[in-house]
Every structure is written in structure tokens, then in C-alpha cells.
FILO-219297 format. One line per 2 residues: number of its first residue (from 1); their letters; for each residue x, y, z of C-alpha. Coordinates in nm, 4 decimals, padded with zeros to 6 digits. Example, Ala and Ser with C-alpha at 12.3 -4.5 7.8 and 13.67 -1.06 7.14 Angstrom:
2
1> AS> 01.2300/-00.4500/00.7800  01.3670/-00.1060/00.7140;
***
This chain:
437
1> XX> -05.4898/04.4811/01.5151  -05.2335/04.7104/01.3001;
3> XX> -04.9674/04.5693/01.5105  -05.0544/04.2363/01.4714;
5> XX> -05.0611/04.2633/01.1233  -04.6943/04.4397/01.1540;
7> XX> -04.5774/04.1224/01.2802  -04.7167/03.9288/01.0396;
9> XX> -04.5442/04.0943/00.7598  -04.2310/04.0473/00.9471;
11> XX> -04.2267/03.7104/00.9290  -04.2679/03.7167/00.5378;
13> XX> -03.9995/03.6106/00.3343  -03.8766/03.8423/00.0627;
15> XX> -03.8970/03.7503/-00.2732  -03.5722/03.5615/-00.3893;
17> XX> -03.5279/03.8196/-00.6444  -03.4285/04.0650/-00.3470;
19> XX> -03.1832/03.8340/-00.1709  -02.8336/03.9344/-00.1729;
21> XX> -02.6088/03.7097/-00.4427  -02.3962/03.5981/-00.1892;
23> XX> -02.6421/03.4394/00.0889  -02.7982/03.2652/-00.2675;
25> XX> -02.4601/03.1655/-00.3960  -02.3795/03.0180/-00.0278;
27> XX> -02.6801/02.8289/-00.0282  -02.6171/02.6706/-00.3741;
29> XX> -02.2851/02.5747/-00.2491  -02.4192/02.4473/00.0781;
31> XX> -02.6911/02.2377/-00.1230  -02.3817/02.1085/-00.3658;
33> XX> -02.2042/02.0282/-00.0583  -02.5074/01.8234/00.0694;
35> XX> -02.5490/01.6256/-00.2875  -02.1614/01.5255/-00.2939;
37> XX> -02.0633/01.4422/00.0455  -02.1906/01.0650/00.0265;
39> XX> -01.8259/00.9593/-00.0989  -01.6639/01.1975/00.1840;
41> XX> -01.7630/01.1201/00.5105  -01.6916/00.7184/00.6034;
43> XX> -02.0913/00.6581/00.6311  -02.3121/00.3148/00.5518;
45> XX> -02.1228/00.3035/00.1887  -01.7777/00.2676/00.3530;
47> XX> -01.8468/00.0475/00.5527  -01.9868/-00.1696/00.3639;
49> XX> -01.6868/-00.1676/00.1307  -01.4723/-00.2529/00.4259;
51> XX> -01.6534/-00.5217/00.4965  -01.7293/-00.6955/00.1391;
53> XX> -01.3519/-00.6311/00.0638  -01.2051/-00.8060/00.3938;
55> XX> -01.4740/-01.1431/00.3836  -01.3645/-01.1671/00.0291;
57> XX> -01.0167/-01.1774/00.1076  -01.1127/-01.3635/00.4119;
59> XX> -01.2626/-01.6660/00.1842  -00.9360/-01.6480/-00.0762;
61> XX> -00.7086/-01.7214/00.2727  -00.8846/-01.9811/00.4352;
63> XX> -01.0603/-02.1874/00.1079  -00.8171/-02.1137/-00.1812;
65> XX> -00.4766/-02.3030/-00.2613  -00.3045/-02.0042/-00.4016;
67> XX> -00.0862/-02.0487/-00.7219  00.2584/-02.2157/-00.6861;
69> XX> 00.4168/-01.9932/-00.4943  00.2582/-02.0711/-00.2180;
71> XX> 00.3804/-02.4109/-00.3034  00.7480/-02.2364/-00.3424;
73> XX> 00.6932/-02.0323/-00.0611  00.6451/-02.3286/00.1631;
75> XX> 00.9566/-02.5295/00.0421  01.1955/-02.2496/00.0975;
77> XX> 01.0447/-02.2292/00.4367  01.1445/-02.5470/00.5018;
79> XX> 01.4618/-02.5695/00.3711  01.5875/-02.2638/00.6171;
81> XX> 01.4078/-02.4048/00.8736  01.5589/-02.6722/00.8755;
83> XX> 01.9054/-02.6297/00.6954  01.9493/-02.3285/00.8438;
85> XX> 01.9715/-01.9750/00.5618  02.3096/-01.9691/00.4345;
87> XX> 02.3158/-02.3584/00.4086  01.9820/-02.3445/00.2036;
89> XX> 02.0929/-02.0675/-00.0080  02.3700/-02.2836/-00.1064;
91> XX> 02.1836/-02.5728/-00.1301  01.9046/-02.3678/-00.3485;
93> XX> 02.0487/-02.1173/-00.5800  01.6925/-02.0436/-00.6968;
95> XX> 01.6406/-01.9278/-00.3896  01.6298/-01.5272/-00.4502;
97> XX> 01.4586/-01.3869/-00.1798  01.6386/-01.1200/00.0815;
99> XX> 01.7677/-01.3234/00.4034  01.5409/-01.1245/00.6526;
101> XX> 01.1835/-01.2333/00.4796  01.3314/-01.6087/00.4648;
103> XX> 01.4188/-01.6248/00.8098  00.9926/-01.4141/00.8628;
105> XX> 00.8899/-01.7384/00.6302  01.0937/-02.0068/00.8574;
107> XX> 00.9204/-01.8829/01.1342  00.5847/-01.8929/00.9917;
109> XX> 00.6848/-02.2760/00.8749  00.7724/-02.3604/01.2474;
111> XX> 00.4134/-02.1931/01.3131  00.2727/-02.4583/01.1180;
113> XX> 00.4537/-02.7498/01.2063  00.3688/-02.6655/01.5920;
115> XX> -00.0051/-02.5656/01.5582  -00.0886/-02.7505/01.2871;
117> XX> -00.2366/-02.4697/01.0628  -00.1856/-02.4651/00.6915;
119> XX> 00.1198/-02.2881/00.5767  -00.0982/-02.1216/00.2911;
121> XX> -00.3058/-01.9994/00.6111  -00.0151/-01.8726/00.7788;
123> XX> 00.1978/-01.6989/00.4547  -00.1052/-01.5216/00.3227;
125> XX> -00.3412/-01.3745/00.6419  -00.0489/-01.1181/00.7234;
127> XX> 00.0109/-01.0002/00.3511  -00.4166/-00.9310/00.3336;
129> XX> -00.3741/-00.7282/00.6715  -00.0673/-00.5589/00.4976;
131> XX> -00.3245/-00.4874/00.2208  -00.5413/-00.3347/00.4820;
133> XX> -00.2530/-00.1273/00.5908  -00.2009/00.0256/00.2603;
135> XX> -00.5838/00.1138/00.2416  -00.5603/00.2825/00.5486;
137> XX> -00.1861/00.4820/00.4514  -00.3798/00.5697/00.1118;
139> XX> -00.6678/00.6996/00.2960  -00.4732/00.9436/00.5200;
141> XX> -00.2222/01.0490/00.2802  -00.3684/01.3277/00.1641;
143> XX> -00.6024/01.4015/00.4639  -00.7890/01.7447/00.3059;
145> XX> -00.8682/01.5379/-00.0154  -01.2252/01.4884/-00.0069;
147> XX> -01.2105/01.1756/-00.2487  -00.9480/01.0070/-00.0290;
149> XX> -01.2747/00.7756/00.1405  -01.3873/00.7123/-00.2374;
151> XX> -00.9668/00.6104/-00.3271  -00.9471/00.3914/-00.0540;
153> XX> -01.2532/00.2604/-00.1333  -01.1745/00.1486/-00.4885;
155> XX> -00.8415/00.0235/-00.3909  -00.9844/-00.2218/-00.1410;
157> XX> -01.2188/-00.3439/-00.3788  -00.9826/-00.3316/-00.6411;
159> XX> -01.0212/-00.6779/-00.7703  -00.5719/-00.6770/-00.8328;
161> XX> -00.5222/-00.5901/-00.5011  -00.7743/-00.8607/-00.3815;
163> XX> -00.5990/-01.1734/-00.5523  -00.2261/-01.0699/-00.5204;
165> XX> -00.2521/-01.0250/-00.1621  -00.4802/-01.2802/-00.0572;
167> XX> -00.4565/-01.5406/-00.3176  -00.1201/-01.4934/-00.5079;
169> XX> 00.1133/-01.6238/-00.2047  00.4026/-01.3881/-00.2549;
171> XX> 00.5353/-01.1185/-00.0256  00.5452/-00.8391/-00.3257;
173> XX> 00.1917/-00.6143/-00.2069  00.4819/-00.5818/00.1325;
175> XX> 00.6981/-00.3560/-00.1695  00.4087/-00.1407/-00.2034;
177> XX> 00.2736/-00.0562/00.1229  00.6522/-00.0186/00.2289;
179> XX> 00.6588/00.2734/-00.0477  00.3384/00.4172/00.0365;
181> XX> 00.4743/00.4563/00.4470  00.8099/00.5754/00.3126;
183> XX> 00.5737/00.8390/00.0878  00.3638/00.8989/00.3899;
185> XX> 00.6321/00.9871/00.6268  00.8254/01.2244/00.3870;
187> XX> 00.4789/01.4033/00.3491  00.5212/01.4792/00.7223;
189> XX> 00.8710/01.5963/00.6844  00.9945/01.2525/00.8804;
191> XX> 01.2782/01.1814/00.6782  01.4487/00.9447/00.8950;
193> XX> 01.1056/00.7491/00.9388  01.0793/00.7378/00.5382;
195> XX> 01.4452/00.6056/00.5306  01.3449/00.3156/00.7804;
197> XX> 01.0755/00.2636/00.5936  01.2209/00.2354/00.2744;
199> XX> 01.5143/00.0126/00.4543  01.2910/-00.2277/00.5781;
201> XX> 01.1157/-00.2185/00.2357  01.4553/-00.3426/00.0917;
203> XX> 01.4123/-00.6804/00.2896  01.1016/-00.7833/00.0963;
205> XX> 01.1926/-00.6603/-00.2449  01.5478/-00.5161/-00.4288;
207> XX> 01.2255/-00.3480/-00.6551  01.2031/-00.1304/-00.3802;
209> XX> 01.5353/00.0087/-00.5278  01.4072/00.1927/-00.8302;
211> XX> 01.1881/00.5028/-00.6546  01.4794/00.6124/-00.4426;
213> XX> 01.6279/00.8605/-00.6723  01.2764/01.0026/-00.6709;
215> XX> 01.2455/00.9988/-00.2818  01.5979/01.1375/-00.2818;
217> XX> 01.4629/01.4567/-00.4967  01.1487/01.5108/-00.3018;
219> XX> 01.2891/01.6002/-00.0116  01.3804/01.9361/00.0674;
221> XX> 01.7661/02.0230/00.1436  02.0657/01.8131/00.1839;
223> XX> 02.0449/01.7607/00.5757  01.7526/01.5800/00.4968;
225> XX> 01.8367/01.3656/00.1998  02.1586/01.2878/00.4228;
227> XX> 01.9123/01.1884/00.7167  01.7415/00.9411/00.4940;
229> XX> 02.0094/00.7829/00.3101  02.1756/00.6854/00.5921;
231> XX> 01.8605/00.5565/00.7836  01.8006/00.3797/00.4615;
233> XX> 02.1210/00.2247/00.4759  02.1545/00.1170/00.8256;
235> XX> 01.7694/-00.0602/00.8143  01.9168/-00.2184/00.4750;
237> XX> 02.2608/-00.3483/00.6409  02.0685/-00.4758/00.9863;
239> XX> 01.8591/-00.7051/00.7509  02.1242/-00.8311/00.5199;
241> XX> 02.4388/-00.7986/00.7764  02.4598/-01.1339/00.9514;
243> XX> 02.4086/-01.3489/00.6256  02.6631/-01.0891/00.4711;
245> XX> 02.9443/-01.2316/00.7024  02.8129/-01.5722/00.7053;
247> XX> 02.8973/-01.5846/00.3480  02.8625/-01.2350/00.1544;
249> XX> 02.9042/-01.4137/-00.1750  02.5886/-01.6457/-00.1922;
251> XX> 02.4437/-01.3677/-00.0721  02.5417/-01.1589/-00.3959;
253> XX> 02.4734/-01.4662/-00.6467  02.1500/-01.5624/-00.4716;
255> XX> 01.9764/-01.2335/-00.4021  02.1248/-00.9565/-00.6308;
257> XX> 02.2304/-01.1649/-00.9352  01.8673/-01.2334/-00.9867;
259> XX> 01.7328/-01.0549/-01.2524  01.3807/-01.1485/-01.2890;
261> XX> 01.2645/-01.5038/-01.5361  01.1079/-01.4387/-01.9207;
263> XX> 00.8501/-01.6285/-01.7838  00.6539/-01.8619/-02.1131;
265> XX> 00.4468/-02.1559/-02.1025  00.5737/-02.4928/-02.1980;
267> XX> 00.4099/-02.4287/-02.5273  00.5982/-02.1197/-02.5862;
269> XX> 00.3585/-01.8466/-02.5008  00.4939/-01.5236/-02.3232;
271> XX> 00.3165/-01.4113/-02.0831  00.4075/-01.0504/-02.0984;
273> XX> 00.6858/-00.8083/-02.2067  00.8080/-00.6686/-02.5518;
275> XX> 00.7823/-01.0719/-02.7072  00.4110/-01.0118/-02.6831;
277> XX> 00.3932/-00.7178/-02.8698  00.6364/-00.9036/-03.1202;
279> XX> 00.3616/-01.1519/-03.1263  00.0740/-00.8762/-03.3087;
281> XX> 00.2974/-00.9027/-03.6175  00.2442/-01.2973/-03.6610;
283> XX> 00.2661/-01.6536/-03.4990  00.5797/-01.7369/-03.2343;
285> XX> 00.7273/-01.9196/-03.4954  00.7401/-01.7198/-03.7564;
287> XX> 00.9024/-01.3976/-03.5734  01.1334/-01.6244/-03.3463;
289> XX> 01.2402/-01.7511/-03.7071  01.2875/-01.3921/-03.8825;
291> XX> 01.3813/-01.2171/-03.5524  01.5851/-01.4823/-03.3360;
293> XX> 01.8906/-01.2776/-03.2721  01.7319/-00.9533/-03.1928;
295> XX> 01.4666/-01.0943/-02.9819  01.7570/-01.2579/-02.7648;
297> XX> 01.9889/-00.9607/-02.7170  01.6316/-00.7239/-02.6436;
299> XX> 01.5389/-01.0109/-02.3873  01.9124/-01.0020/-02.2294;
301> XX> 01.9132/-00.6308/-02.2257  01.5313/-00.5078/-02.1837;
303> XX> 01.5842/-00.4468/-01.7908  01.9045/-00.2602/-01.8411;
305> XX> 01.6909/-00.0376/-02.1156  01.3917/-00.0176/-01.8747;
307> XX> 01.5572/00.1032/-01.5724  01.7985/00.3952/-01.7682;
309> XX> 01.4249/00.4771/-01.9073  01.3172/00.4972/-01.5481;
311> XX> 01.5945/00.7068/-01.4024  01.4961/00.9470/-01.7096;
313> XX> 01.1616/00.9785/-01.6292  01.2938/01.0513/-01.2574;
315> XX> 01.4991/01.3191/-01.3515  01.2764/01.5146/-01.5668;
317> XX> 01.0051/01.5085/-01.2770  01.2088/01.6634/-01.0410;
319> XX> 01.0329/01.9236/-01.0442  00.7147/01.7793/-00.9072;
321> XX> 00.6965/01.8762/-00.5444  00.4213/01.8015/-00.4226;
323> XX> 00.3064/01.4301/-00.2520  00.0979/01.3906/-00.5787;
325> XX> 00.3195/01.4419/-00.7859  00.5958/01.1777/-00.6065;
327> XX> 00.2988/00.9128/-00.6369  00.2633/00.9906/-01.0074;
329> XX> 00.6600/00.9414/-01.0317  00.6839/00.6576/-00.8748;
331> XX> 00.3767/00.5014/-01.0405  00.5188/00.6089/-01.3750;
333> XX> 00.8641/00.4373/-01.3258  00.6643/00.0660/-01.2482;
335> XX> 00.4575/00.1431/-01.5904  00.7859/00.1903/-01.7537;
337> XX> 00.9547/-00.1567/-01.6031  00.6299/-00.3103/-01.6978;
339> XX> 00.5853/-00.1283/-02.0386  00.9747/-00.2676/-02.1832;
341> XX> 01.0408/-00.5505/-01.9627  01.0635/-00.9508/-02.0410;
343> XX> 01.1524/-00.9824/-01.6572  00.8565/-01.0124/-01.5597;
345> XX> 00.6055/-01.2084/-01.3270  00.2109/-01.1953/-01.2563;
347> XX> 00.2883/-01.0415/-00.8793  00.5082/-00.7551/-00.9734;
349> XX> 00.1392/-00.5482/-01.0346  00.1086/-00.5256/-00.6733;
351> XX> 00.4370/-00.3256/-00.6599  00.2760/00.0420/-00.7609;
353> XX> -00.1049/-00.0644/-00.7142  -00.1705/00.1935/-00.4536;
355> XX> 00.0034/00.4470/-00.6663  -00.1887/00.4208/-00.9888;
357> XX> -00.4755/00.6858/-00.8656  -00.2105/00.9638/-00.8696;
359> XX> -00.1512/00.9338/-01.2282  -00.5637/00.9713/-01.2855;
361> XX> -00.8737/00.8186/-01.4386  -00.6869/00.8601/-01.8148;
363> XX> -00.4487/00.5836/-01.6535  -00.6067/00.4095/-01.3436;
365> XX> -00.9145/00.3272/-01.5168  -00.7730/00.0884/-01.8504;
367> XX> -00.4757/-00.0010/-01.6075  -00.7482/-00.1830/-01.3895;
369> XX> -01.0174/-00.2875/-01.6229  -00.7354/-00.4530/-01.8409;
371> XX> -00.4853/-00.6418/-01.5850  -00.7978/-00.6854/-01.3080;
373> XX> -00.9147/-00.8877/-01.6263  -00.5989/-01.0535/-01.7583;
375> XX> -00.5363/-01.1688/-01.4059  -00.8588/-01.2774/-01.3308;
377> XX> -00.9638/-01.4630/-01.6079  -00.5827/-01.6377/-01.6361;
379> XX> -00.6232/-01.7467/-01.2718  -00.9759/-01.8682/-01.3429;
381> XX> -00.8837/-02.0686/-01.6562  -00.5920/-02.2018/-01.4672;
383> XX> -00.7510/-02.2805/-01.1447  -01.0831/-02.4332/-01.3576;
385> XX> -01.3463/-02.2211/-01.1819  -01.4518/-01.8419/-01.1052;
387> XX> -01.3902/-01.8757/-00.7471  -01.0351/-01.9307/-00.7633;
389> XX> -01.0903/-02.2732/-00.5691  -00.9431/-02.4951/-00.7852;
391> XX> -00.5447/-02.5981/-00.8077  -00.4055/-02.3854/-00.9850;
393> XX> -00.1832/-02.5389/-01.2310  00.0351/-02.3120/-01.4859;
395> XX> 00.2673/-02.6046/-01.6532  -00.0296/-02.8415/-01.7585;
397> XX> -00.2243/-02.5480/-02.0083  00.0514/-02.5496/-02.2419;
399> XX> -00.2025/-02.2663/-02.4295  -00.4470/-02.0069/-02.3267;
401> XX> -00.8060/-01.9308/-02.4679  -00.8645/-01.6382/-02.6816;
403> XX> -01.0582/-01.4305/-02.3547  -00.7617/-01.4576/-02.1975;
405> XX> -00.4936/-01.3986/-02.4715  -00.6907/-01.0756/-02.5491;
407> XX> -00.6770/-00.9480/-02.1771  -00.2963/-00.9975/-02.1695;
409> XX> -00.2269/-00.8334/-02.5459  -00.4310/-00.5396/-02.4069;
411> XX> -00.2436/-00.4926/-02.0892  00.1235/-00.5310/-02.2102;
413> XX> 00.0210/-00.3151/-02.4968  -00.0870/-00.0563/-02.2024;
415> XX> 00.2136/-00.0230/-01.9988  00.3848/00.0164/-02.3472;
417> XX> 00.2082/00.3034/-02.4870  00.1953/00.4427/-02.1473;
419> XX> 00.5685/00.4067/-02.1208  00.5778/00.6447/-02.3840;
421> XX> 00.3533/00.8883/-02.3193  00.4574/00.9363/-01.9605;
423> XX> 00.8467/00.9773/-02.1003  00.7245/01.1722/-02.3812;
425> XX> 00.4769/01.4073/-02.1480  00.8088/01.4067/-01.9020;
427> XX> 01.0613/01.5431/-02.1541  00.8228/01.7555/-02.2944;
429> XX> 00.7470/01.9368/-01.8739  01.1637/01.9128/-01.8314;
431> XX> 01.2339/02.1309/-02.1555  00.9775/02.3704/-02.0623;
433> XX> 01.0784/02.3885/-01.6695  01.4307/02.4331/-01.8391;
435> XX> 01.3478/02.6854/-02.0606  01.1384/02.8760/-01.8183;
437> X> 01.3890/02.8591/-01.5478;
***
């Protein structure tokens, strides 16, 4: 009986005043664990992201008309599919885009023409599974972050991201997912895989331009910087070469004399860049009146003052080594384009989309609330209905409601004051790097 009773009292827990502080402190961390692992694992949650994100985009590609570039989109298809791409870029001067994603859109127009499809079909189903592409680079760029499920997450669901890859029709969400694989390779040490990536970048977009300087500083040691310009440069030439000897300078007035449009409505309203802000301080008419001279040599210059702004910015980051930190750079010179540009046009958001997290919630949060809901609710007023099913028709609304007008004040005036602050935080982290260097 005395031995039974032994046993007993070995099975007895001890009070929890005589357990050791660590084996208590590792259970409260193992019971923390438990509480926030929902948002990292890919359990019910994700999946269920995945899937509302790609129907949604799913209904924009197949049931939506897109804004007018599709419309554009469509005709410049043609005309090199049928002129041929040096004899349309003649024939077009409009036409701006990089030879190698014309001659991707002529094919895509002879896709239609044989199987009948929609060309709005055609141009926007591989720019949403582009978009899926960038979820997936965001996910694993940073593969011990235990948010990187929960970033993905919000990016696919991002309601920006939805409508400029799936609805817009415009190759510009290509720029950024381009970026994020150049990003994603130099994280790996590839740098003649970031180079091509970058390179092939350069076909969709000359925006793709502006983060190289910071690409070029990331990486460690010449050999490698020399590895990736030149890989840059030879995916570049490959995709510009053969319309370069066709006729190099059509080439140069088409593609890299374009500087961007001050885009307005027919009634005179900007629709982003320093003339809104010039706007808070009275009616169009009144500033355009008391301000006409200054206003035109600002709107002929702004780009030229944005991108010295942006290789200042570059510069003083430098010093920022880590993946993070290039995101936050690169993120920070799009916010600074935006923030003092006129050139300017609804699609250019999708450029640094994917990059926004890296500057965090103080920035990613009002940059989506406010240009998810300038976008939005301009593409709803213009297309007549929530579900973006309507034609969408900029030239006929000649003025926008106050909902709208509000959204768009709010999100110019955001890239502006973040302009600042980021070149203000960035001089302020070069002087001290200097100083304590």
C-alpha cells in the first residue's frame, strides 16, 4: 500500500510556483507562438485569399471593357500587325511603347483575329497571371519573415493591384514584377540573373530606368556590379537592336522622346501632379490667371526636378544593405516621381505596388486607403457602376464629383508630403552615416 501511494505522489504535478523560469517562459512563448501563427503558415485563410483574389480578377478579364487603353492597346496592335513596327512607328508617332512589347501585342492581335477571342481577353489574362507572379516573388523574398503569407496576402487583395492588372489594359504591373525578380535574384547573390531581369524589364517600361543606380549600390563589389551592367545591357540591346538598325531614329523620337502627358479633362481638371496642389489655393482659373508662367515652366521641368530628387534620395540610402532596405529605396524613388510630377497617368501606381510594404504601415496603409479609393471611385463614376462593367468613358465627364475630387486631393497631397519626408528622413541618415563614418 505505501508503495502504491509512492507512485501516486509521483505522478503529482508540482506547484507552478516551483517550476523553473525557463520551462514557464518556454511555454508562454510556445502558447504565443500557437495564438500568432494563423497569418504564418498558408492554412484555410490563404487560401481563401488566393482564391477570392484570382475569381475577382477572373470576372474584371472576361466581363469588363477596360478603360481606353485597351482600346489603344488594340489599335497599335493592329497597326504593327499589319504595317509591320518601324512602318507603324512612323505612321504613329504617339506610338511610345518599346519595340519588343509591340511586336508581344501584334502577336496577341493575330491571336485574336485567328481564334476569334476578344483582344481585351487576350491583352489582359497574362498581365493578371503576371500579378500572380509578383504575389508569389513577394511571398518568397524574404523567406524567414513570418508575415511574408500575411504581405502576400494583402497585396493580392490589394484592391490597386486588382484593377491595374486586370482591368486597366496596360502592360505597366510587367515594370513591377520585373523589379521585384531583379530584387529577388540580387538577394541570392545572382547578379547576372538580376541584370536579365532588369534588361528584359526595360522592354515593357524606360520607368524601369530610375532604380538602377540603387541596384547598382546594393550589390557587393565591382565584379558584380560589372556582371550586371553588362547583362543589363545586352537583354536591353537584344530587345531594341533590330528596330535600332531598321531605323534608330524613330526609335529615339518614338520611344525615348516621350516624356509622359499632363494628363486634364476637357474641362480643365488635372488629374494629379503639383497643378493639383496649386488647385487648394483657389479655382483653375484664378491660379492659371495669377500663376500662368510659373505653372508652365514647373510643368516643362517637374520630371527633370523629380528624377535629380530621386537620384538624391538614392545616394543618401546607400547605405541600406539589406533586401529591405533596397525595397524601401526603390519604393521611395516612385513616391518621389509621383509626389512632384505632372507626367503622370492612372497606371504608373502599379510601378512600385509590391514595394510599398517595405516602407511600413506609416506609409502602406494611407498610400492604399487613399489611391485604392481615388482609383476606384474615378473608375466607377466613369464606367457608371461599382462593378466596373460599364464603358468607361474619360472625355465625356468633362468634371468629377466631390467623392472623387477628395480621393485624388488626398493622394497627390500624399506622395507630396511623403516626398519630403522620405528626402528629409534620407539626408538626415546620410549626414549621420557621414559623420559617424
Amino acid at each position: 500500500m505505501q508503495a502504491i501511494k509512492s507512485k501516486s505522489h509521483l505522478l503529482q504535478l508540482p506547484p507552478a510556483s516551483t517550476i523553473p523560469a525557463v520551462v514557464r517562459n518556454e511555454r508562454n512563448v510556445s502558447t504565443q507562438d500557437n495564438r500568432i501563427s494563423w497569418y504564418a503558415r498558408p492554412t484555410t485563410w490563404f487560401w481563401s485569399v488566393i482564391i477570392i483574389g484570382a475569381l475577382i480578377r477572373l470576372y474584371l478579364v472576361l466581363f469588363t471593357q477596360g478603360t481606353s487603353d485597351v482600346e489603344l492597346w488594340e489599335e497599335n496592335a493592329r497597326g504593327v500587325y499589319q504595317l509591320g513596327l518601324v512602318n507603324y512607328y512612323h505612321a504613329e508617332p504617339t506610338a511610345n511603347h518599346p519595340p519588343a512589347i509591340f511586336e508581344f501585342e501584334s502577336l496577341l492581335c493575330g491571336a485574336a483575329i485567328v481564334t476569334g477571342l476578344p483582344f481585351r481577353i487576350l491583352l489582359r489574362l497574362p498581365l493578371a497571371v503576371v500579378d500572380a507572379a509578383t504575389m508569389i516573388l513577394l511571398m518568397t523574398l524574404l523567406p524567414s519573415n513570418r508575415y511574408r503569407f500575411l504581405i502576400a496576402a494583402a497585396y493580392w487583395l490589394n484592391p490597386l493591384a486588382v484593377i491595374l492588372s486586370a482591368y486597366h489594359g496596360n502592360t505597366d504591373c510587367a515594370v513591377a514584377f520585373f523589379l521585384l525578380l531583379c530584387v529577388w535574384w540580387s538577394a541570392r547573390n545572382k547578379s547576372q540573373l538580376a541584370g536579365m531581369a532588369l534588361g528584359a524589364g526595360l522592354w515593357i517600361k524606360l520607368s524601369v530606368i530610375l532604380p538602377i543606380p540603387a541596384m547598382f549600390l546594393f550589390l557587393q563589389g565591382w565584379r558584380k556590379r560589372l556582371i550586371f551592367c553588362l547583362s543589363l545591357g545586352i537583354i536591353a540591346v537584344i530587345g531594341y537592336l533590330p528596330a535600332l538598325v531598321q531605323d534608330a531614329a524613330v526609335v529615339y523620337t518614338n520611344v525615348f522622346g516621350y516624356r509622359g502627358l499632363a494628363l486634364q479633362t476637357v474641362g480643365g481638371v488635372p488629374v494629379w501632379g503639383p497643378r493639383v496642389l496649386f488647385s487648394f489655393f483657389g479655382s483653375p482659373t484664378t491660379w492659371l490667371a495669377n500663376w500662368q508662367t510659373r505653372i508652365e515652366y514647373l510643368s516643362q521641368t517637374d520630371w527633370q526636378i523629380a528624377l535629380v530628387l530621386a537620384l538624391i534620395f538614392t545616394w543618401l540610402r546607400r547605405s541600406y544593405r539589406t533586401v529591405p532596405g533596397l525595397c524601401g529605396t526603390i519604393a521611395g524613388i516612385y513616391a518621389i516621381l509621383y509626389g512632384f510630377s505632372d507626367n503622370w497617368s492612372f497606371q504608373y501606381l502599379a510601378w512600385a505596388l509590391p514595394f510599398w510594404f517595405f516602407l511600413g504601415p506609416a506609409f502602406y496603409i494611407p498610400a492604399v486607403l487613399f489611391n485604392s479609393g481615388y482609383i476606384y471611385s474615378l473608375y466607377w463614376f466613369l464606367c457608371g457602376n461599382p462593378w466596373l462593367g460599364g464603358r468607361w468613358n474619360f472625355d465625356e465627364h468633362a468634371y468629377w464629383p466631390t467623392w472623387v475630387m477628395v480621393f485624388r486631393n488626398c493622394s497627390v497631397a500624399f506622395f507630396f508630403v511623403s516626398g519630403c519626408a522620405l528626402l528629409s528622413l534620407a539626408v538626415r541618415r546620410g549626414l549621420k552615416f557621414r559623420l559617424v563614418k
